[in-house]
PQR file of N, CA, C, O and H, with PARSE charges and radii, in Angstrom:
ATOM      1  N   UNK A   1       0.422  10.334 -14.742 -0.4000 1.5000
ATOM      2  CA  UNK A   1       1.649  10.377 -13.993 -0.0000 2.0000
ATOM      3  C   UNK A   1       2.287   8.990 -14.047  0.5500 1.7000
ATOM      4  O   UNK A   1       1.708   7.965 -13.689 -0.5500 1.4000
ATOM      5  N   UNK A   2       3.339   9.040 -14.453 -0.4000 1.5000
ATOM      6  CA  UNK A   2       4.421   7.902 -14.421 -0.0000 2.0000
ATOM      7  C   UNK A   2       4.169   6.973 -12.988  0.5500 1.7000
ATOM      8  O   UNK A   2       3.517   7.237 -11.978 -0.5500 1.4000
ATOM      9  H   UNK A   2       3.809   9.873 -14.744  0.4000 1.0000
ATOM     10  N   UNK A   3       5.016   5.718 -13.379 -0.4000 1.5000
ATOM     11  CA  UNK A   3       5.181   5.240 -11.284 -0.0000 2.0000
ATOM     12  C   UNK A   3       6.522   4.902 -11.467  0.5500 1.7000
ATOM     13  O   UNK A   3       7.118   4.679 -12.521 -0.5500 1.4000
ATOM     14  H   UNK A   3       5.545   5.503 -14.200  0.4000 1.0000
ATOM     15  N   UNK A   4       6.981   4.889 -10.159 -0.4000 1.5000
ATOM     16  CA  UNK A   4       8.534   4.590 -10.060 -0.0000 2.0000
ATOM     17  C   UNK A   4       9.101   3.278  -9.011  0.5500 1.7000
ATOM     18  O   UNK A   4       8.178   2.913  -8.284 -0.5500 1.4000
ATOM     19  H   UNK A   4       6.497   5.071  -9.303  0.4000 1.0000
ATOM     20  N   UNK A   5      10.099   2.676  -8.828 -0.4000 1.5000
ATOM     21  CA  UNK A   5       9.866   1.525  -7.680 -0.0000 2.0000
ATOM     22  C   UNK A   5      10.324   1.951  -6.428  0.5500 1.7000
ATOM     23  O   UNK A   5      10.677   3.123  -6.299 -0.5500 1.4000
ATOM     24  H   UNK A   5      10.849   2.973  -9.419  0.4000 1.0000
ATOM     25  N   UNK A   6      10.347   1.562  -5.959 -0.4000 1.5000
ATOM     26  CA  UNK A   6      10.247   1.973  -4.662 -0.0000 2.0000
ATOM     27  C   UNK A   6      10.475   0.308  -3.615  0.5500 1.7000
ATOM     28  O   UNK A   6       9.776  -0.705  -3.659 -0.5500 1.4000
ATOM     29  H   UNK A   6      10.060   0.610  -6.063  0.4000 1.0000
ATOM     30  N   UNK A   7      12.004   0.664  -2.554 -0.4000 1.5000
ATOM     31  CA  UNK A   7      12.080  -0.603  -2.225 -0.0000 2.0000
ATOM     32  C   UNK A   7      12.160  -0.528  -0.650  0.5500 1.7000
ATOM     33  O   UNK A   7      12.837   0.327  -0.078 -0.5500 1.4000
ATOM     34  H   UNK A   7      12.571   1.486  -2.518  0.4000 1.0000
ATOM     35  N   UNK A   8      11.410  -1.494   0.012 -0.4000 1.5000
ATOM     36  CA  UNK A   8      11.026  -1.419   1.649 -0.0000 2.0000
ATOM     37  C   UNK A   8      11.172  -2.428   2.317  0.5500 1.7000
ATOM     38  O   UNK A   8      10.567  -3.459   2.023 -0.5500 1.4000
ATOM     39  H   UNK A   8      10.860  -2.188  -0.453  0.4000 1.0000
ATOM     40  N   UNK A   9      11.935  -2.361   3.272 -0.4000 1.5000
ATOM     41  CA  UNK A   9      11.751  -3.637   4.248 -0.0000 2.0000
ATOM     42  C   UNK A   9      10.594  -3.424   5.367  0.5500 1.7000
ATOM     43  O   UNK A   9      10.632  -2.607   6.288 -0.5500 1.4000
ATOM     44  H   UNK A   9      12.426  -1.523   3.511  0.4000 1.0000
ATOM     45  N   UNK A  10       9.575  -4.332   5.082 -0.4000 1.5000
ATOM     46  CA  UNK A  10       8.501  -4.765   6.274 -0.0000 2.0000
ATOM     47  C   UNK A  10       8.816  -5.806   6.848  0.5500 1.7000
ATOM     48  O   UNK A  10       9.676  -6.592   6.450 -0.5500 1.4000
ATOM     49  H   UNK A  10       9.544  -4.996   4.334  0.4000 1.0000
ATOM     50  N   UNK A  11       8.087  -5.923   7.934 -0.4000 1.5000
ATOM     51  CA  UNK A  11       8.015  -6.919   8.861 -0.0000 2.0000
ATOM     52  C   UNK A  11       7.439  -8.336   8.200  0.5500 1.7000
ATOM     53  O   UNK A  11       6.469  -8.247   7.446 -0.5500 1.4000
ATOM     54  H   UNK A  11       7.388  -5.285   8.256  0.4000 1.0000
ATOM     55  N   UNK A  12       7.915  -9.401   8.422 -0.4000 1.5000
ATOM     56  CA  UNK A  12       7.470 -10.805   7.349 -0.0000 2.0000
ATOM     57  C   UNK A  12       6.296 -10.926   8.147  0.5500 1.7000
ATOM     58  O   UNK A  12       5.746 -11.904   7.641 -0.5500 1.4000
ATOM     59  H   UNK A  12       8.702  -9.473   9.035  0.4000 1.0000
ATOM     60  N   UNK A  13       5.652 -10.577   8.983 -0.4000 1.5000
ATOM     61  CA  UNK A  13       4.170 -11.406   8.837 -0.0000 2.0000
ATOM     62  C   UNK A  13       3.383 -10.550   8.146  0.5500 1.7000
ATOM     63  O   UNK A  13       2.360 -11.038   7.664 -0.5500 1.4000
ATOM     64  H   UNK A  13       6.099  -9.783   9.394  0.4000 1.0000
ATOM     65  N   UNK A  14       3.650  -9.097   7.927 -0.4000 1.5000
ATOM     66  CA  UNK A  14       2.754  -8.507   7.459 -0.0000 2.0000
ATOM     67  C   UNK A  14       2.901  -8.693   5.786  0.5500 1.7000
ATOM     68  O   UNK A  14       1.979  -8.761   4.973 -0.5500 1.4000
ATOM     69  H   UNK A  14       4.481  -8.701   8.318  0.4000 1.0000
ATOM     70  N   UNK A  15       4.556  -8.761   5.497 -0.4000 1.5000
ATOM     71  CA  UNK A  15       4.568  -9.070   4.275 -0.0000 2.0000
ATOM     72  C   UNK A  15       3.401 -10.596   3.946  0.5500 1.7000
ATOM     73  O   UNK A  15       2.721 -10.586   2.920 -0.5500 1.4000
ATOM     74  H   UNK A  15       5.305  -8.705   6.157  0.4000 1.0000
ATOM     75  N   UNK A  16       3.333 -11.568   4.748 -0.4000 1.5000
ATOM     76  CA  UNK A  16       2.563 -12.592   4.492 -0.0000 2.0000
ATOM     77  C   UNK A  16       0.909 -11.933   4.562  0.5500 1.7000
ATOM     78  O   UNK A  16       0.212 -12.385   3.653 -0.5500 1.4000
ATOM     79  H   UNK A  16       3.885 -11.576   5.582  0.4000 1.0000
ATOM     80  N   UNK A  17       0.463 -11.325   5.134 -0.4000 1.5000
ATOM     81  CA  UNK A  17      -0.750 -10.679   5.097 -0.0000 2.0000
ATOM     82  C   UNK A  17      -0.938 -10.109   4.059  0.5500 1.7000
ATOM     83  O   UNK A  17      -1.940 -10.559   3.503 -0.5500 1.4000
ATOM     84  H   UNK A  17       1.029 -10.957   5.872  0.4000 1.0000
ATOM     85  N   UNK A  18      -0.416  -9.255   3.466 -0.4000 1.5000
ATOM     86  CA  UNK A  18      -0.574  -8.768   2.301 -0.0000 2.0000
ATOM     87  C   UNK A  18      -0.422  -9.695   0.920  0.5500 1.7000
ATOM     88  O   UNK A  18      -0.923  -9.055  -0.004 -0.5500 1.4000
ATOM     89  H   UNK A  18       0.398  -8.890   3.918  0.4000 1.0000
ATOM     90  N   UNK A  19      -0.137 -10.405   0.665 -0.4000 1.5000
ATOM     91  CA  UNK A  19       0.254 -11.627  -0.399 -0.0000 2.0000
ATOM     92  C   UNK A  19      -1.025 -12.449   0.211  0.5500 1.7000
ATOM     93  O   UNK A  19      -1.565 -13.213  -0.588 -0.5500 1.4000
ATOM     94  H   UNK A  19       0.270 -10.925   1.416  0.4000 1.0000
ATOM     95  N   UNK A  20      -1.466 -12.396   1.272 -0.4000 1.5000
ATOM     96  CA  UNK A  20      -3.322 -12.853   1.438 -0.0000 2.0000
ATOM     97  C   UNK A  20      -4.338 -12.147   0.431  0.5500 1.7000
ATOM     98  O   UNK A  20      -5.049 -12.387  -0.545 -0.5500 1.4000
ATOM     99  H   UNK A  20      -1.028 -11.775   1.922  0.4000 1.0000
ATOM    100  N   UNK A  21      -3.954 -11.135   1.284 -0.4000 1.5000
ATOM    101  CA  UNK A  21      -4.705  -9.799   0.819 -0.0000 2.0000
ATOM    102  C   UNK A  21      -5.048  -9.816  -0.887  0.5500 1.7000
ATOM    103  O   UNK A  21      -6.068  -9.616  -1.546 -0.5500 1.4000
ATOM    104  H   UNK A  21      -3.377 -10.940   2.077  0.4000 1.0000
ATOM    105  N   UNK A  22      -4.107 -10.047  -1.104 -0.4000 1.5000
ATOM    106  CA  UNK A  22      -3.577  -9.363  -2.819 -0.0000 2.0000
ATOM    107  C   UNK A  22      -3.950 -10.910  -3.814  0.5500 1.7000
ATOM    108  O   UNK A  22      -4.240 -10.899  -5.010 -0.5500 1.4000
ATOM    109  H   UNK A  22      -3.278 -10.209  -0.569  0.4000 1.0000
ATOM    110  N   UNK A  23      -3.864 -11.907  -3.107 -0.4000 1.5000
ATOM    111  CA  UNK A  23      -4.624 -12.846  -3.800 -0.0000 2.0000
ATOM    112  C   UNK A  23      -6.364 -13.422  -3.267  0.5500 1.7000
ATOM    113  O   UNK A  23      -7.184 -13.993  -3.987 -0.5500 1.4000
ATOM    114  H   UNK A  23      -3.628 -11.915  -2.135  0.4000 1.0000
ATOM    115  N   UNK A  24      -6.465 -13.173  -2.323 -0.4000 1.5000
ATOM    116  CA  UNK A  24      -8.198 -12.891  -2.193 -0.0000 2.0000
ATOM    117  C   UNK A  24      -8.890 -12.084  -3.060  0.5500 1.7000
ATOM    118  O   UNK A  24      -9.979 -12.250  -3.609 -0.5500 1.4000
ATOM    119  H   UNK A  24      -5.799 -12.709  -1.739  0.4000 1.0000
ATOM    120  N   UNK A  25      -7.921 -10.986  -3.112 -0.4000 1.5000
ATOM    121  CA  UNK A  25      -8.960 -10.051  -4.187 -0.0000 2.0000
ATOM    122  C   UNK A  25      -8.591  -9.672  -5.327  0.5500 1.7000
ATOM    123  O   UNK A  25      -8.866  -8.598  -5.861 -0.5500 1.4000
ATOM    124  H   UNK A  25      -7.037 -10.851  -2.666  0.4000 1.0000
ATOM    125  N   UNK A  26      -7.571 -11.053  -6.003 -0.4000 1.5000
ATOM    126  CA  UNK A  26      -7.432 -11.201  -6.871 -0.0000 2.0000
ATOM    127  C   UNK A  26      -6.822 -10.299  -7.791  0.5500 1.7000
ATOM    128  O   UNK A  26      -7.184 -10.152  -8.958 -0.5500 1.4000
ATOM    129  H   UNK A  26      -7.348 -11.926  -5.569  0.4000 1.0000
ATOM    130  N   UNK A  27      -5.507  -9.460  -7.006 -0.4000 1.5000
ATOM    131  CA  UNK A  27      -4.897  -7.791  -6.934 -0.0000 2.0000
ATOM    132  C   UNK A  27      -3.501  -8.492  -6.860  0.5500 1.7000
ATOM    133  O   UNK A  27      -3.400  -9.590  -6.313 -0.5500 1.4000
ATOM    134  H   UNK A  27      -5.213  -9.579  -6.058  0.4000 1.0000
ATOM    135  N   UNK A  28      -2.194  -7.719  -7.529 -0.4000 1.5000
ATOM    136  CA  UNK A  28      -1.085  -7.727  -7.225 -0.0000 2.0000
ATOM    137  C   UNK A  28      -0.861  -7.338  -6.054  0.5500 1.7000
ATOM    138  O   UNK A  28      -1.797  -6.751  -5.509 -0.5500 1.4000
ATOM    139  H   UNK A  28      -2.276  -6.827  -7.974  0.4000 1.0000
ATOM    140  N   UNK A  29       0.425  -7.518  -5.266 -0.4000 1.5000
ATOM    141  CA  UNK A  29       0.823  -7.180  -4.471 -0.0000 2.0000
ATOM    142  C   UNK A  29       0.831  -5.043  -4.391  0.5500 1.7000
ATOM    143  O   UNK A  29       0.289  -4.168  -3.716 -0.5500 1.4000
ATOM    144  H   UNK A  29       1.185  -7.994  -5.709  0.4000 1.0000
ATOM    145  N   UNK A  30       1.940  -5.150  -5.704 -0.4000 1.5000
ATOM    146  CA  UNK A  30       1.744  -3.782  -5.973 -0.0000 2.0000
ATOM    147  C   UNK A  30       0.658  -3.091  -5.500  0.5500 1.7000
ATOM    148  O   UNK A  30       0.727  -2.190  -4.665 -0.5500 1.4000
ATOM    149  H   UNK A  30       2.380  -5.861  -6.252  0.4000 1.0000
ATOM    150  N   UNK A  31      -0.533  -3.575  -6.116 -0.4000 1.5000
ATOM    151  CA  UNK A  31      -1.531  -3.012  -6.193 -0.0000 2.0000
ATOM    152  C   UNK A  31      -2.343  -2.580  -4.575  0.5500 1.7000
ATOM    153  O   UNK A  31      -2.835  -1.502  -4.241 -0.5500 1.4000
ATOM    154  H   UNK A  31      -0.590  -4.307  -6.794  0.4000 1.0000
ATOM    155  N   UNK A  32      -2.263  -3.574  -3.981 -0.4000 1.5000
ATOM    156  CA  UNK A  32      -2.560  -3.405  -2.209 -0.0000 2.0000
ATOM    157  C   UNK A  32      -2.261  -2.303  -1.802  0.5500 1.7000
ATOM    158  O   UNK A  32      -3.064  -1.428  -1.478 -0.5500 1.4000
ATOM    159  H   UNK A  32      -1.863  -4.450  -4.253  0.4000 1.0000
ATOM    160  N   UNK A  33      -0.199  -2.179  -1.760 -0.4000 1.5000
ATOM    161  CA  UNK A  33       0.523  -1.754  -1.469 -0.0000 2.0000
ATOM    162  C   UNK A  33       0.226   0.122  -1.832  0.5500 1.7000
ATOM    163  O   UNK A  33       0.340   1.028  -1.007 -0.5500 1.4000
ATOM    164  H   UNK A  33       0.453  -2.890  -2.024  0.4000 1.0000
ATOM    165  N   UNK A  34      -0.042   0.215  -2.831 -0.4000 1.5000
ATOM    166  CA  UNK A  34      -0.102   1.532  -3.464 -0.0000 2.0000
ATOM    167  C   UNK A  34      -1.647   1.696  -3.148  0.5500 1.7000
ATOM    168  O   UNK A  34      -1.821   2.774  -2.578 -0.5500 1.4000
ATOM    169  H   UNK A  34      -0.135  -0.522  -3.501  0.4000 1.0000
ATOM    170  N   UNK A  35      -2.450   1.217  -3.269 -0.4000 1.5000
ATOM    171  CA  UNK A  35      -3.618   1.618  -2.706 -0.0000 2.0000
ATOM    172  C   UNK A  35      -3.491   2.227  -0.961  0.5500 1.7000
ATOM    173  O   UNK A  35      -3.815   3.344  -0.556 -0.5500 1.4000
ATOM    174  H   UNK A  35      -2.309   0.342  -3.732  0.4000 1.0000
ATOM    175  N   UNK A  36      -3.005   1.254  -0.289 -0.4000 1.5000
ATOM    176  CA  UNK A  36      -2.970   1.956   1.315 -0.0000 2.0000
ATOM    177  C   UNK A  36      -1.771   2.772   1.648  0.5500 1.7000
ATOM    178  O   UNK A  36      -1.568   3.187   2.789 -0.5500 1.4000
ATOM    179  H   UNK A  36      -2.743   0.347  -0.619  0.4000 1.0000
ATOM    180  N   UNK A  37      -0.762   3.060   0.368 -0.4000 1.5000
ATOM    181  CA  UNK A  37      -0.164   4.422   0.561 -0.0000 2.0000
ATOM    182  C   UNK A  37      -1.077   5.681  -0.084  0.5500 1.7000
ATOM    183  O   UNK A  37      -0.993   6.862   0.250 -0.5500 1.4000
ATOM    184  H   UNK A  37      -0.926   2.723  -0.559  0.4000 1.0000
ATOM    185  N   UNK A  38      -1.820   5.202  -0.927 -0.4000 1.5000
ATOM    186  CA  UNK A  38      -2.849   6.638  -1.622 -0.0000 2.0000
ATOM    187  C   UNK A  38      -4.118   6.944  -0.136  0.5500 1.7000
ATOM    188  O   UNK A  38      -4.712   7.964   0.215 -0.5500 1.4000
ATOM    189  H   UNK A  38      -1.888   4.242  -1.198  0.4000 1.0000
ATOM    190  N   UNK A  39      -4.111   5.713   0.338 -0.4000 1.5000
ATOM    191  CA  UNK A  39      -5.297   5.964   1.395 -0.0000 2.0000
ATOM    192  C   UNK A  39      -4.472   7.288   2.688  0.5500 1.7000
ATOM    193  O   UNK A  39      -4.937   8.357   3.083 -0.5500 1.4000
ATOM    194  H   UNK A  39      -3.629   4.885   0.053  0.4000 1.0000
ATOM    195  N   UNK A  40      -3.125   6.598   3.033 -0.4000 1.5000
ATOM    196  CA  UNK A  40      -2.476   6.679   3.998 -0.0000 2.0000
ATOM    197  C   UNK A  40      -1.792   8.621   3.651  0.5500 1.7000
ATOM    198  O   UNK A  40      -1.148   9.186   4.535 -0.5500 1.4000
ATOM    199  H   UNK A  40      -2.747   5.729   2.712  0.4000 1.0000
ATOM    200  N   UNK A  41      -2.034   9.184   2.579 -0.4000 1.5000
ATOM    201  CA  UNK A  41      -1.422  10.101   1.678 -0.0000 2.0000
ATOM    202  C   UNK A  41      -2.763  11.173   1.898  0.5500 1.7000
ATOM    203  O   UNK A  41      -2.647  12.338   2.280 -0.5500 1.4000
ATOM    204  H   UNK A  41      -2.557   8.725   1.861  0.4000 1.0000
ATOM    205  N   UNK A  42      -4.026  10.501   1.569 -0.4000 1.5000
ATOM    206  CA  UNK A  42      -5.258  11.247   1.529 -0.0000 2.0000
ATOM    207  C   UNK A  42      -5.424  11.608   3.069  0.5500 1.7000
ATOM    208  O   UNK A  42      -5.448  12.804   3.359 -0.5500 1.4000
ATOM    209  H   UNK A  42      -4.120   9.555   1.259  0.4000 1.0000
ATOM    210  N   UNK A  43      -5.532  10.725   4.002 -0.4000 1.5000
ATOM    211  CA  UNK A  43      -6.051  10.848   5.300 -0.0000 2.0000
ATOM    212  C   UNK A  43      -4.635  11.892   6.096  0.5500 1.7000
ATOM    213  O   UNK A  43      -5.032  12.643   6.986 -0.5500 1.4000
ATOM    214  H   UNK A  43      -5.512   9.754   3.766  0.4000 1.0000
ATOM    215  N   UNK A  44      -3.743  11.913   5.919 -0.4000 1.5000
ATOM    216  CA  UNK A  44      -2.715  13.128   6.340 -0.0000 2.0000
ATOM    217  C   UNK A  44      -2.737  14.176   5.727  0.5500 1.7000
ATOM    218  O   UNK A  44      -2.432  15.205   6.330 -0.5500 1.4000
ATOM    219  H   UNK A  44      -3.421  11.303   5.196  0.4000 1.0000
ATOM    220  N   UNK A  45      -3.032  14.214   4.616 -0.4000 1.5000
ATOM    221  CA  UNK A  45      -3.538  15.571   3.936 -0.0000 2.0000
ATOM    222  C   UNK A  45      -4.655  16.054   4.071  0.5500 1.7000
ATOM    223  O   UNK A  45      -4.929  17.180   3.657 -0.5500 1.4000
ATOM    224  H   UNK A  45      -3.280  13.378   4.126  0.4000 1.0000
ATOM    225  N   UNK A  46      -5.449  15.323   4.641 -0.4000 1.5000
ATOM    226  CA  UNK A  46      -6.609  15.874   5.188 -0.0000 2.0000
ATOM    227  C   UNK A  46      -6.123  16.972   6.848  0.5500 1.7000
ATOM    228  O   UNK A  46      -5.999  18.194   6.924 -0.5500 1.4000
ATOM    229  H   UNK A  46      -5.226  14.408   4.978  0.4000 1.0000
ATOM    230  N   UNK A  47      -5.972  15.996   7.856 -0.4000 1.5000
ATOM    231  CA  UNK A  47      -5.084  16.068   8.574 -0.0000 2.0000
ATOM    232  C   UNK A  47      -4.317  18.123   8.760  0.5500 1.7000
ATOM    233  O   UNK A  47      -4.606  19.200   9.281 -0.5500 1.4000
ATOM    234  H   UNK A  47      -6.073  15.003   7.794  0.4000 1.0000
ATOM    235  N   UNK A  48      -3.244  17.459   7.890 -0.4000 1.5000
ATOM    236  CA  UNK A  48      -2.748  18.945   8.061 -0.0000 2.0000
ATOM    237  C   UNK A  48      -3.508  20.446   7.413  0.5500 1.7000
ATOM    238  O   UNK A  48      -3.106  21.608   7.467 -0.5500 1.4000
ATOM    239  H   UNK A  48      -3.009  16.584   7.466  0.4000 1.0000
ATOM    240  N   UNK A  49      -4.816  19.829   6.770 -0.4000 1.5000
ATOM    241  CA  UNK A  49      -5.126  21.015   6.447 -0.0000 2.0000
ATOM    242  C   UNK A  49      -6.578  21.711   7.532  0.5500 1.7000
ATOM    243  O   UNK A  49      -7.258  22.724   7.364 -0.5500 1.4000
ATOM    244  H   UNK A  49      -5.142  18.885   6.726  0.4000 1.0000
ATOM    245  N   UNK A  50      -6.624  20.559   8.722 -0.4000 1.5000
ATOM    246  CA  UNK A  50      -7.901  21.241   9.437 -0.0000 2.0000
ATOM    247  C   UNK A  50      -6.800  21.657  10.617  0.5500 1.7000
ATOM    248  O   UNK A  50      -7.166  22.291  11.607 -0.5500 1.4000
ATOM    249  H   UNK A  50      -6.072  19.736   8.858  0.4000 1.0000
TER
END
């Protein structure tokens, strides 16, 4: 599956948390970002199906 961009205004400290995040573990930003929307995607689809 393709990816597409996608543009968001967050709150700047969290934007600064994440640019922690994403260089501690040595991860793009992107990469954070799309990980805790796949987390955030799984755990509601769980969700609506019990």
């Amino acid at each position: 599956m393709g990816s597409v961009s996608l543009t968001i205004r967050i709150d700047e400290n969290d934007k600064k948390q994440i640019e922690r995040l994403a260089k501690s573990d040595d991860r793009s930003i992107s990469y954070i970002v799309n990980q805790a929307i796949k987390e955030y995607i799984k755990k509601n689809a769980q969700a609506q199906t019990n």
